[in-house]
N, C-alpha and C positions, 0 to 999 in steps of 0.2 A: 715530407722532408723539407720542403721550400717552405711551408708555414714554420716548422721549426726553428730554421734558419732565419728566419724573417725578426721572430719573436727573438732571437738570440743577439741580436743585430740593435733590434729596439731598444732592450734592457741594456745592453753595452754602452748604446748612444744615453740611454737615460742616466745611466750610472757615470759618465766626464761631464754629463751636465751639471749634478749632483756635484762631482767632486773642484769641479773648477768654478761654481757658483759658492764655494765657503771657502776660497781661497781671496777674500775681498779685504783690503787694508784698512782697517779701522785704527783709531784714535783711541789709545786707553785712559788717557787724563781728560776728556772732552766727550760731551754727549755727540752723537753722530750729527744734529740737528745743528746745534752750535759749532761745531766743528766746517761743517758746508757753509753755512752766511757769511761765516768768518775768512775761511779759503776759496770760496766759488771765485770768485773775479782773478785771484793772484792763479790758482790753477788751469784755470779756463779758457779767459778772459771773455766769458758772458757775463753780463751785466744784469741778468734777471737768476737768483738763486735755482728757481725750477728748472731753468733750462738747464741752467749750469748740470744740475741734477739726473734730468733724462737725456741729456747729449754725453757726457762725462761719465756719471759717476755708475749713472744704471745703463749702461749700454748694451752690454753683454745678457746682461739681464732678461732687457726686451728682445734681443737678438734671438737669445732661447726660449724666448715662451713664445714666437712667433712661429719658430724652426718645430720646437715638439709640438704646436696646433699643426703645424703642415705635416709632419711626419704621422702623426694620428688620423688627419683627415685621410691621408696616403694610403694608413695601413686598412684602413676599414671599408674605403673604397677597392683596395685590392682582394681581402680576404669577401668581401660581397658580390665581388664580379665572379673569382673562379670557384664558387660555393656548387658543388655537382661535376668539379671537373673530372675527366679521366685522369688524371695527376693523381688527386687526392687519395690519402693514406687510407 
């Protein structure tokens, strides 16, 4: 039951990740590319386009591909520890 729950919990959190990672404001008259050199400094105020870039624009981004390696590393070390428990289904 606790793996199920677990696994239900995962998919849940994968699926607002999903949904809130295509929720990103783009530019329909502007390439995305041209769009950031042209706005990074007025929206920012970094003065390097990259930064501008990973401080800004992908934040959220790397927030969640850091958060689902830790929640993966989490789940695999959990379902490896109690492998043979008395719990189990």
């Amino acid at each position: 039951m606790r793996r199920r729950v677990l696994a239900v919990l995962m998919c849940i959190v994968c699926f607002v990740v999903i949904i809130a990672s295509n929720k990103v404001p783009t530019s329909d008259d502007l390439p995305i590319a041209t769009y950031i050199t042209k706005n990074a400094f007025a929206e920012t105020g970094a003065s390097n386009a990259v930064t501008a870039t990973y401080l800004f624009y992908r934040y959220y981004d790397t927030l969640f591909e850091a958060l689902m390696l830790l929640f993966s590393i989490i789940a695999v070390i959990y379902m490896s520890i109690h492998e043979g428990d008395k719990y189990d289904e």
